[in-house]
Structure formats: structure tokens, C-alpha cells
C-alpha positions, 0 to 999 in steps of 0.5 A: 946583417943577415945571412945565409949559412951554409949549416951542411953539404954532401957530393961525390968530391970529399970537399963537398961533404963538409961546409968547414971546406967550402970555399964560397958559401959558408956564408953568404951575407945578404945586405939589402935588397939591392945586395942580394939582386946583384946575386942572380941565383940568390935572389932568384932563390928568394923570388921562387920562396916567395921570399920579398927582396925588401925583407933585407933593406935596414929597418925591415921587421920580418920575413915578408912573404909573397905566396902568390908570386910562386907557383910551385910551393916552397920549390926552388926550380932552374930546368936548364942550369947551363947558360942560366945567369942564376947559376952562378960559376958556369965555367968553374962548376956547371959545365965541368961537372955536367950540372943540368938542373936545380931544384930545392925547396924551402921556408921562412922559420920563427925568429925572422929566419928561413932554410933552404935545401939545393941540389945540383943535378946531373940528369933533367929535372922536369916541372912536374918533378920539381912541385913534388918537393913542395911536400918534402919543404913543408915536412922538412919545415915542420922538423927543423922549425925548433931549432930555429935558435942560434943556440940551437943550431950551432949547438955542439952537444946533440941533446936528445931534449926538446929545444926550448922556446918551442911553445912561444906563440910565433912558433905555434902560430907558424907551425899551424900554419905550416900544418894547414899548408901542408894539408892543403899541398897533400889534398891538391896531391891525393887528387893529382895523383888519382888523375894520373893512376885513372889516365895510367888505368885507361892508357893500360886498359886502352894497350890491352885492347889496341893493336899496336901495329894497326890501331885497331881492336885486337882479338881480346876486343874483338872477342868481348864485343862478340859477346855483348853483340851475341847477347844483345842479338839474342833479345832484339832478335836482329842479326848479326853479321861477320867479315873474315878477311884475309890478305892473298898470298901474304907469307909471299908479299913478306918475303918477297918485299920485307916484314917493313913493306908487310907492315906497311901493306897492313896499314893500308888495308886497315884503312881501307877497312875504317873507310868502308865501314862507317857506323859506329856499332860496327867493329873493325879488329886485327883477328890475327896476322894478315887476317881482319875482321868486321863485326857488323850488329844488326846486319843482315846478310845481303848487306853484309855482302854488299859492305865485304864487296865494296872493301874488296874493291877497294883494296884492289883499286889501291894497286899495291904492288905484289910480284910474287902473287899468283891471283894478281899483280897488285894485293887483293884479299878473300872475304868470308861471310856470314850473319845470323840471328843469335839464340840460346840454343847456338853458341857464339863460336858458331857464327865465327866458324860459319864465317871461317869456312866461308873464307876458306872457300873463298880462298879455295875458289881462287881468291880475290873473292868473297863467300857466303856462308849459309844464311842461319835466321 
């Protein structure tokens, strides 16, 4: 009759690191197929290894395998142990000890055997998690696949000599196989895990960029989209427009409602700017603070001026309350403008100064305004 054998066993209570203390599974026998259905967590070991139940009716010759009734390779997986009527012992064992999955892996051996590897663990145990023992099954494989003898796994004395039988050829011929599997899990692997790192790359790249608090580009985006503007303005010869904007009076909203109704004032604005600016080649960034900027390629300045006044508007028929402003009793903003043509001769900063300053004299006019810079052709 077959067997399961318990041949090792480690946990944090002493009897659990020993299998001559094992009070249930030393052995487990496995007597047909109907036997081992009636033991949930057995046959649902069996089922996930890919193991056939009709391996263990009389007059069955070997261990039948099913390779594509299973999806993770060789992995046993229960993501949720408690309640679950594979796992056996829910009062005794899953509850008390706070079981939340189980995962093992596993294998057919020469001679019509298998193995099979079981941890019970106390954290959740996602799939994706779990198909990463299909490798470790397979290696695992490969290193006890020689013992697969009575005489050599029972033996007493550790003999440091290869077992023998190990060049019989069901033992080569399951090694190849077990090789090629290998190879194929590792290349599936390689190629997962590129995915991954090139989403982790973009994911990185993406929060290196992005304002988390607006969504919108930072100033290291805003500052590496001036420079590709400034060059591509330099060979067309079109120009290039900028809107500084800055909320009125922002330290006072802060202060007066809370840096929460600041944020959410921040928002707001942002959306204001992503509807009023609608071309693809333009670039809406969070320049710094409550301030804002527009970068607006191939814009001249009276249509910059047009774009700066409609997200004035805008912002004012929003009506957001600001009991503490001095220009109004909702928020507004100051926009400075300015658009020129790049050449080698200006530095880039230029055209930020140009748009500073005309924000500035915007705020100083009385805020709620705009300003325009000097037009530079």
C-alpha cells in the first residue's frame, strides 16, 4: 500500500521538530482513490501536484501525472486556511495557532514515488507568491531525486558516496525531464521579473516626475520640458509661452481653514488648469507651493494672454470661499505672462524671469489680475 511518510518536521513547539512525536502523520496511508478523496487536504495536495487519484486504486503501475489540471507548477496553494475543508484540524490546530495559508511544492521521484514540502503560515500567502516555489520544487527535486530508494532514505549512516542506482535509466530519464522543466519555469521567470522591474522602473520614473498631491509634472518635469521646448523653439523659430500663476493670499487661506482645505483648494485649482488648457504639447506643472505653471510651445503672446484670462475666470467663478482675503471673498489668482522666441544667444531662465516678474506685477497691481511681460520676438 502507499504511503505518505512524514521523513522531517520544524516549528516553534518542540514536538513539532521531530517526526518520531508526530501524533497524526508519520504515516499516512493512501489506499485507493476513493481513500485518499475522503482526506480533503490530501487529495487536494494530489490534485494541485498534478498527482492523478487513480494512481492509488490496486493494479495502477506508476505515478500518473496530470500536468495541465494545475496551474502553478508543482505548487501546492490554500490562500485562506481557516474555514477551508482541505485543511484539516480547524479547531485543534488553524485556529489556535492563527494558520492563514498554505503553500508547498512538490514531485513525482523514480520507483513510483513523490515528495512533497508543507508550510503552514501565519502571514497571507498571496498567488503570485505562491508560483515562486515552482522553481524551489523542481531544484528541490533534482537534490533528493537520488534517494528515492528505501535503503537510501531510511538509511542511518550519512554516507557521503553517491547513492546507487542513480544512472538506471527511469532515473536519467526523469532528471531530463525535470532539467527541461526547469529551464522552461526559470525562462517564463526571467521574463516575469523584467516585466516587473521595467513597471517598477516606470512606476519610479512616473514619482520622480509627478506631483503627488496634484498629479500634475513637478519642477524637475517642468524643468526638463523647458529645455526640450527651448531647443525645439530655437530651430522652428516659433514662440514660446509661459504662465506663472500663483494663488492670492494663500499663507492666510492656510491658516485661516487648515493646510487640509489648503490641499483641497490646491486641487481644485489644478483642475481649473487641466480644463482650460487643453493641447497636448502644453504642460500644466506644480512650479512650487501655491504656485503653478503653464508652459504653452508655440504660443504667442496675445494667445497666452487670452489662455492666462480664461483660467483666471475660472478660478474666480469657482467661488471658493476665503474669509481671510483682502482682494476678495472667494480665492483668485495672479498670473504672470510672458512668450518669446528662443535663440542661442538668451538663456532659457530668461523666459521664466520674464514671466516672474510680470507676476509679481500683477500681485503688486492688486492681485486677481494678470501681467504681461514684454513681448521678446
Amino acid at each position: 500500500m502507499r504511503c505518505l511518510t512524514l521523513l522531517a518536521s520544524a516549528g516553534e513547539k518542540p514536538q513539532w521538530n521531530t517526526r518520531s512525536q508526530s501524533q497524526n502523520h508519520q504515516c499516512i496511508p493512501l489506499p485507493s482513490s476513493e481513500g485518499v478523496a475522503g482526506m480533503p487536504m490530501i487529495a487536494q495536495l494530489m490534485q494541485q501536484l498534478g498527482v492523478k487519484l487513480s494512481t492509488f486504486d490496486a493494479g495502477s503501475t506508476g505515478m500518473l501525472m496530470d500536468l495541465d489540471q494545475h496551474q502553478l507548477h508543482n505548487v501546492f496553494y490554500v490562500p485562506e486556511a481557516v474555514g477551508n475543508p482541505c485543511i484539516p484540524d480547524q479547531t485543534g490546530f488553524v485556529i489556535p495557532h492563527g494558520i492563514r495559508s498554505v503553500v508547498g511544492f512538490g514531485g513525482s521521484l523514480p520507483g513510483h514515488q513523490m515528495f512533497a514540502v508543507i508550510a503552514f503560515t501565519r502571514s497571507h500567502i498571496s498567488r503570485d507568491i505562491a508560483a515562486l516555489f515552482g522553481p524551489l520544487s523542481l531544484c528541490t527535486k533534482l537534490a533528493v531525486m537520488q534517494f528515492h530508494r528505501p535503503d537510501e532514505t531510511f538509511r542511518e549512516n550519512r554516507r557521503s558516496t553517491v547513492p546507487s542506482g542513480t544512472n538506471d535509466a527511469e532515473f536519467l530519464a526523469l532528471k531530463i525531464q525535470c532539467l527541461e522543466q526547469l529551464v522552461h519555469v526559470y525562462e517564463g521567470t526571467v521574463a516575469d521579473q523584467a516585466r516587473l522591474m521595467e513597471r517598477a522602473h516606470a512606476e519610479l520614473y512616473r514619482q520622480a516626475l509627478v506631483d503627488p498631491l496634484t498629479n500634475l509634472a513637478n519642477r524637475r518635469a517642468f524643468d526638463h520640458r523647458l529645455t526640450l521646448e527651448w531647443t525645439r523653439s530655437q530651430r522652428s523659430g516659433h514662440p514660446l509661452a509661459l504662465l506663472l500663476i500663483d494663488v492670492d493670499l494663500f499663507k492666510q487661506y492656510n491658516d485661516c481653514l487648515g493646510h487640509l482645505a489648503g490641499d483641497d483648494c490646491l486641487r481644485l485649482i489644478t483642475q481649473v488648469l487641466v480644463h482650460s488648457v487643453r493641447r497636448s504639447t502644453d504642460l500644466v506643472a506644480r512650479f512650487g507651493g501655491e504656485e503653478f505653471a503653464v508652459l504653452l510651445p508655440d504660443t504667442s503672446l496675445t494667445r497666452a494672454t487670452d489662455i492666462a484670462e480664461i483660467v483666471r475666470a475660472s478660478v474666480q467663478q469657482r467661488m471658493l470661499p476665503h474669509p481671510r482675503s483682502s482682494v476678495a471673498d472667494t480665492v483668485t489668482i495672479s498670473i504672470g505672462v510672458a512668450s518669446m522666441v528662443a535663440d542661442p544667444v538668451r538663456r532659457m531662465d530668461a523666459l521664466i524671469h520674464n514671466a516672474d516678474s510680470a507676476l509679481y506685477a500683477a500681485k503688486a497691481a492688486g492681485r486677481n489680475r494678470l501681467a504681461i511681460a514684454p513681448h521678446l520676438a
